[in-house]
ROSE-4610 file (N, C-alpha, C; in Angstrom, 1 decimal, always signed):
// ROSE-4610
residu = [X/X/X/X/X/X/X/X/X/X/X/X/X/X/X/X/X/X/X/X/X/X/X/X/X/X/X/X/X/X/X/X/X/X/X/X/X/X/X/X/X/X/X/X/X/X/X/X/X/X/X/X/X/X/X/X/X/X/X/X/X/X/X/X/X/X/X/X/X/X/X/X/X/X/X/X/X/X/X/X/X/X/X/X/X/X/X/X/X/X/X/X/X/X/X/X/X/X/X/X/X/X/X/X/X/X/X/X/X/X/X/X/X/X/X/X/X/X/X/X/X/X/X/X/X/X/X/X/X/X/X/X/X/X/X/X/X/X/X/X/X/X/X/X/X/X/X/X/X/X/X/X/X/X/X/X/X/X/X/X/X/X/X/X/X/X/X/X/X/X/X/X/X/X/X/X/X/X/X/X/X/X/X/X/X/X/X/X/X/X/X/X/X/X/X/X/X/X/X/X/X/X/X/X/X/X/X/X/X/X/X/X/X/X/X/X/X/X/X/X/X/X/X/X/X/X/X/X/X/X/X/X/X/X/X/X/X/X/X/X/X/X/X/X/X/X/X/X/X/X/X/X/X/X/X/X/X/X/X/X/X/X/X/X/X/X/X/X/X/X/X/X/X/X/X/X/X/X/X/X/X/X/X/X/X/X/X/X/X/X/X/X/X/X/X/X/X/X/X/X/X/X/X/X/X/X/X/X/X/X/X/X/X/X/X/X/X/X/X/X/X/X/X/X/X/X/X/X/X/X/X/X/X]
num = [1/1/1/2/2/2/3/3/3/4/4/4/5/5/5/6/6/6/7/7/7/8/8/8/9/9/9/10/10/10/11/11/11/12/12/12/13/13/13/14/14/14/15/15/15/16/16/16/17/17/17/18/18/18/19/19/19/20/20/20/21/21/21/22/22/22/23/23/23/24/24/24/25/25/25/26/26/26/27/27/27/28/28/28/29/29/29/30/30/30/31/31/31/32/32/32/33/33/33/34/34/34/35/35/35/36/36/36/37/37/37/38/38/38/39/39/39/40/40/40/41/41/41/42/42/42/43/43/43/44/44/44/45/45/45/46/46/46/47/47/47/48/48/48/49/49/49/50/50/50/51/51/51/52/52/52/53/53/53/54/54/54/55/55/55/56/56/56/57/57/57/58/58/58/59/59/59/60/60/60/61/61/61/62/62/62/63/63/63/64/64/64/65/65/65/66/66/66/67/67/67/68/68/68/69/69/69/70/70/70/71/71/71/72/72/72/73/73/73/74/74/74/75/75/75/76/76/76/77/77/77/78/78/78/79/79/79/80/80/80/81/81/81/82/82/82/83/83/83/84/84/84/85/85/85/86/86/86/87/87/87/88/88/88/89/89/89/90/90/90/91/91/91/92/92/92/93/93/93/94/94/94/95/95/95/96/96/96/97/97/97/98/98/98/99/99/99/100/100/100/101/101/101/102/102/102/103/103/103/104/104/104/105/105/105/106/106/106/107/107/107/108/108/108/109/109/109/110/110/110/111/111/111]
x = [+127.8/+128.5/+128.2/+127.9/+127.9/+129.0/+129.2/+129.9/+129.6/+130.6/+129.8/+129.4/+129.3/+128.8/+127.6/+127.0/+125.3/+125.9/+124.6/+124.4/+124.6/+124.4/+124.3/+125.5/+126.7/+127.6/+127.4/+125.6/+125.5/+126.3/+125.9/+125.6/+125.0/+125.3/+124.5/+123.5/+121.6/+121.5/+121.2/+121.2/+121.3/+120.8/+119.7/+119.2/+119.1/+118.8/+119.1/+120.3/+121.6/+122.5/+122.9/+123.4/+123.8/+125.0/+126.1/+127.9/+127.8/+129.4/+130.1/+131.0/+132.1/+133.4/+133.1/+134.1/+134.7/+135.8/+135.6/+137.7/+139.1/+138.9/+140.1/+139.9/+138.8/+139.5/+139.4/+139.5/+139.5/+140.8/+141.0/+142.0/+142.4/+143.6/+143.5/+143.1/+142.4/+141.7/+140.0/+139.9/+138.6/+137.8/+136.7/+134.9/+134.7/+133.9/+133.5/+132.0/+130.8/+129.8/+129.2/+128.6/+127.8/+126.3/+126.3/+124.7/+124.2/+123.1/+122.2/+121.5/+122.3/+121.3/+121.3/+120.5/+120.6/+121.6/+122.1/+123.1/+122.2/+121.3/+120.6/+119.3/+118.5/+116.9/+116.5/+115.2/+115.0/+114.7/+114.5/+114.5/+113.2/+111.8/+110.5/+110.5/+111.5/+111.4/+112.0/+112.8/+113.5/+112.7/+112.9/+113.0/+112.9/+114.2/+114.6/+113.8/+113.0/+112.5/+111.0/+110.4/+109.1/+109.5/+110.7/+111.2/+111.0/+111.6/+111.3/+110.4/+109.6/+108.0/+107.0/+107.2/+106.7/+107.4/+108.8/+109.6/+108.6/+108.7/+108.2/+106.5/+106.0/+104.8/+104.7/+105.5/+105.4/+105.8/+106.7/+107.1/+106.1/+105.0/+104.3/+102.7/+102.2/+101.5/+101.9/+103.0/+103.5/+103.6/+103.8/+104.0/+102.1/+101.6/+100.7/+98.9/+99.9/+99.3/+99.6/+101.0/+101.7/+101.4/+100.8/+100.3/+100.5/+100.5/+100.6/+99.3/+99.1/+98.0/+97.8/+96.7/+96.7/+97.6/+98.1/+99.2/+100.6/+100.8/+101.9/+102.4/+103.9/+104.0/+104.3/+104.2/+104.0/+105.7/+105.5/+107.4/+107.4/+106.6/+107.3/+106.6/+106.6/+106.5/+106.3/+105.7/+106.0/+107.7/+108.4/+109.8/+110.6/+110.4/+111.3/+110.7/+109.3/+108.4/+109.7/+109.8/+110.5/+112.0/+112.5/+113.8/+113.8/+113.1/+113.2/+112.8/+112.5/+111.8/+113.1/+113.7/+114.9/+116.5/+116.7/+117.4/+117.0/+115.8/+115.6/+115.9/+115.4/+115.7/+117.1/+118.2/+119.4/+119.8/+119.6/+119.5/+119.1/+118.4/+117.8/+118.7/+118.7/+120.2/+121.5/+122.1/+123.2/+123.1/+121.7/+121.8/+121.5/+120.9/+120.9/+122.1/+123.0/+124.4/+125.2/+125.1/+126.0/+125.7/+124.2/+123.4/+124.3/+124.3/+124.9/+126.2/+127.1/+128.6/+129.4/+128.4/+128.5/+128.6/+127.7/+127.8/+128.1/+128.3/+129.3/+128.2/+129.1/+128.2/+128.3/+127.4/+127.4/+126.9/+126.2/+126.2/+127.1/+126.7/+127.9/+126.5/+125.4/+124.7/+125.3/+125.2/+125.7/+124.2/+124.4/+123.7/+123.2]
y = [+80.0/+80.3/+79.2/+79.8/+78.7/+78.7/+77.0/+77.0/+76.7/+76.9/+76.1/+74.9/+74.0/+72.9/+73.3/+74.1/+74.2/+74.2/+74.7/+74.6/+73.7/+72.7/+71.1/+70.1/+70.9/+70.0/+69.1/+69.3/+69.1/+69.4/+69.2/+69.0/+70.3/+71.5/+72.4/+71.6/+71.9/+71.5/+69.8/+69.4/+68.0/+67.7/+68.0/+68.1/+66.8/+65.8/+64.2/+64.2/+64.5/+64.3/+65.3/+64.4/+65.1/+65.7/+64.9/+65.3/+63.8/+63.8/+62.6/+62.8/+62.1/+62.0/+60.6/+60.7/+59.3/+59.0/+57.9/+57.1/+57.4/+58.0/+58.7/+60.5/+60.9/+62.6/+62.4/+61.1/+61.2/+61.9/+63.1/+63.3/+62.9/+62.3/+61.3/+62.3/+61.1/+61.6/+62.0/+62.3/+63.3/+62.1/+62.9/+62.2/+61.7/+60.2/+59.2/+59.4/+59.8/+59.8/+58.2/+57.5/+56.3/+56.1/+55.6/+54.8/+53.7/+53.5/+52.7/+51.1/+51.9/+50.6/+49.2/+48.3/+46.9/+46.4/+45.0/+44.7/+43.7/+42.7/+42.5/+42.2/+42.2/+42.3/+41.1/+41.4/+40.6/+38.8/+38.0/+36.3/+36.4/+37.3/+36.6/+37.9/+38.3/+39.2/+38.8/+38.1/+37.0/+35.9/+35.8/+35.2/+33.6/+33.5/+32.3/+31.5/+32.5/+32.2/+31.8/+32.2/+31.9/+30.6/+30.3/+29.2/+27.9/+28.2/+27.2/+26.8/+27.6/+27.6/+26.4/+27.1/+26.6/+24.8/+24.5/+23.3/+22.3/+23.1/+22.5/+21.6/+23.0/+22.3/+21.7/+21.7/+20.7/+19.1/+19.0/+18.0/+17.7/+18.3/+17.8/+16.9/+18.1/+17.9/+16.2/+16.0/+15.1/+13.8/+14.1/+12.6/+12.4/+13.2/+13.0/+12.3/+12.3/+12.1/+11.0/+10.8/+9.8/+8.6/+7.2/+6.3/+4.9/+3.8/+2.3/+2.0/+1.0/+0.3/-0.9/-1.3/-2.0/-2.9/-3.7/-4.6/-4.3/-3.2/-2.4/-1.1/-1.3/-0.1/+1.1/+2.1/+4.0/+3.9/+4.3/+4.8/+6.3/+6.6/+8.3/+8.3/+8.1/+8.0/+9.4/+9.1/+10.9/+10.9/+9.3/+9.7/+10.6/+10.1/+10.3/+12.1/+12.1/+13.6/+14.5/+14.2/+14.5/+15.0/+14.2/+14.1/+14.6/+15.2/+15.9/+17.2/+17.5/+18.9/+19.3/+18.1/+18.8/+19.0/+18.3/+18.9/+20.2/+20.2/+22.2/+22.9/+22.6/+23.7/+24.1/+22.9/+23.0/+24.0/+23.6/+24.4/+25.8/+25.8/+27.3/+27.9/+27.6/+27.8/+28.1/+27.6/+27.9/+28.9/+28.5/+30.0/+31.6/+31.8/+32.6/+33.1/+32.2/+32.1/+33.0/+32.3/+33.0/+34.7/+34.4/+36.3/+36.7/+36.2/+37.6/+37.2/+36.7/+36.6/+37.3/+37.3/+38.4/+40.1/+40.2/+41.0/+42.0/+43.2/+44.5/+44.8/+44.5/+45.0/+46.9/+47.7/+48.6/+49.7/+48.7/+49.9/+49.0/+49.8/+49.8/+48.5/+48.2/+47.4/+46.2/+45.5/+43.8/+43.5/+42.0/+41.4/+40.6]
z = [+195.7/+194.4/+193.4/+192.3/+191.2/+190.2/+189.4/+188.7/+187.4/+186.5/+185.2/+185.0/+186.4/+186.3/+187.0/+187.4/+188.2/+189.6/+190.2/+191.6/+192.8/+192.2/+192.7/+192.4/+191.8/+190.8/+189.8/+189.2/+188.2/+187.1/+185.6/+184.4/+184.1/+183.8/+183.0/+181.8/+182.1/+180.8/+181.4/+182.1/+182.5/+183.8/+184.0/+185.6/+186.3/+185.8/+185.9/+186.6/+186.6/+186.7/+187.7/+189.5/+190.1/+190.6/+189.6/+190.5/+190.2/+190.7/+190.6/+189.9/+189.7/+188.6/+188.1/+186.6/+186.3/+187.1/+187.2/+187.5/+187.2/+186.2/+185.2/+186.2/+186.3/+187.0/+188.9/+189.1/+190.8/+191.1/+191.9/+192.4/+193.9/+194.4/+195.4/+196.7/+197.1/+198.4/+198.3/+196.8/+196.5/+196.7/+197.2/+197.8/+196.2/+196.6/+195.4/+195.6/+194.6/+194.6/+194.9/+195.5/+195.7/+195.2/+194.6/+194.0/+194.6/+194.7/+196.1/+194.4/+193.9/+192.8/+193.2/+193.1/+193.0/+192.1/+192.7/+191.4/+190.6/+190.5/+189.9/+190.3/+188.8/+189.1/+190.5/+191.5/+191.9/+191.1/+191.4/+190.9/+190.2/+190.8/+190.6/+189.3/+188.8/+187.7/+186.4/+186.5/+185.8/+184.6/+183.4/+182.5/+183.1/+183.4/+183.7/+184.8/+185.9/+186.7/+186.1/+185.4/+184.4/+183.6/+183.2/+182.5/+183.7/+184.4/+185.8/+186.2/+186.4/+186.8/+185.5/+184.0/+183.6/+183.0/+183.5/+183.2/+184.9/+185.8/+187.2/+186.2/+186.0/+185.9/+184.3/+184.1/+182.8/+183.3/+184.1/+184.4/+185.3/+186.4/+187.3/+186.3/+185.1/+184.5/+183.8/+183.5/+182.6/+183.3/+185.2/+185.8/+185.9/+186.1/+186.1/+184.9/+183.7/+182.7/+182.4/+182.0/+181.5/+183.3/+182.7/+183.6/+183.2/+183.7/+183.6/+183.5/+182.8/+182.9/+184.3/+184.2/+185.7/+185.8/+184.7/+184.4/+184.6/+184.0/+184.3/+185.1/+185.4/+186.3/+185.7/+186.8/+186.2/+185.2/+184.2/+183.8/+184.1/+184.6/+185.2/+186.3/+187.6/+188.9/+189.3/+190.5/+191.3/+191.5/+192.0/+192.4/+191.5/+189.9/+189.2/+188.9/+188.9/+189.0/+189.6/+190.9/+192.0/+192.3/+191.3/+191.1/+189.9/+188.9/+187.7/+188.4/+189.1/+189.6/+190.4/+191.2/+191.9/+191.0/+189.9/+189.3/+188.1/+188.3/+187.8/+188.7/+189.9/+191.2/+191.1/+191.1/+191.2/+190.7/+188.5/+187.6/+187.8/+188.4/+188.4/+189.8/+190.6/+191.6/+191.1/+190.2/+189.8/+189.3/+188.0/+187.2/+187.7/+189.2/+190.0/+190.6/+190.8/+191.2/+190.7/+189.5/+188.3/+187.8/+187.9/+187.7/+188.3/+189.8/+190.8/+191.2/+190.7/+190.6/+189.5/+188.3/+186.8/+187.3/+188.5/+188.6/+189.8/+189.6/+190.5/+191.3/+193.1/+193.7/+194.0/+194.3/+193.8/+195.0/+196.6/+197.5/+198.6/+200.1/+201.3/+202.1/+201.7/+202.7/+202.8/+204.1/+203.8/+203.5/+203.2/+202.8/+203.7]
């Protein structure tokens, strides 16, 4: 039997769309449609992730350029190299953190 929502509990007119309610017409007990979407983009897709990459090797290019003369010592070391690379990492940790605490998770898989 069909209804004037389609075959499928579609959307007359709207084949994209297969059933579901909003929040506002759940009647209690009624079956909730579920969506399998990711809650956010993977890391290596990310903006911020190209930002990191390119701060990594700026700072690796930069311990490596910047040098002492035979008289004097390095003022940017591999240490300090090292320790600027690990407070990006950090940086870039948190701000991955944050991505996915902004946001709704959205299927039944653990993680």
């Amino acid at each position: 039997m069909t209804s004037a929502t389609g075959p499928m509990g579609g959307v007359s007119g709207n084949p994209g769309f297969q059933g579901g309610r909003v929040a506002g017409d759940l009647a209690p007990g009624a079956p909730v449609a579920h969506r399998a979407d990711v809650e956010t983009k993977p890391s290596f897709k990310t903006t911020e992730f190209f930002v990191f990459l390119a701060a990594v090797a700026a700072v690796v290019i930069t311990s490596l350029m910047v040098g002492g003369d035979a008289d004097t010592a390095d003022p940017f070391n591999a240490e300090q190299a090292l320790r600027y690379i690990t407070f990006l990492t950090i940086g870039y940790m948190i701000s991955r953190g944050l991505a996915k605490a902004a946001s709704r998770r959205r299927d039944d898989a653990n993680r």
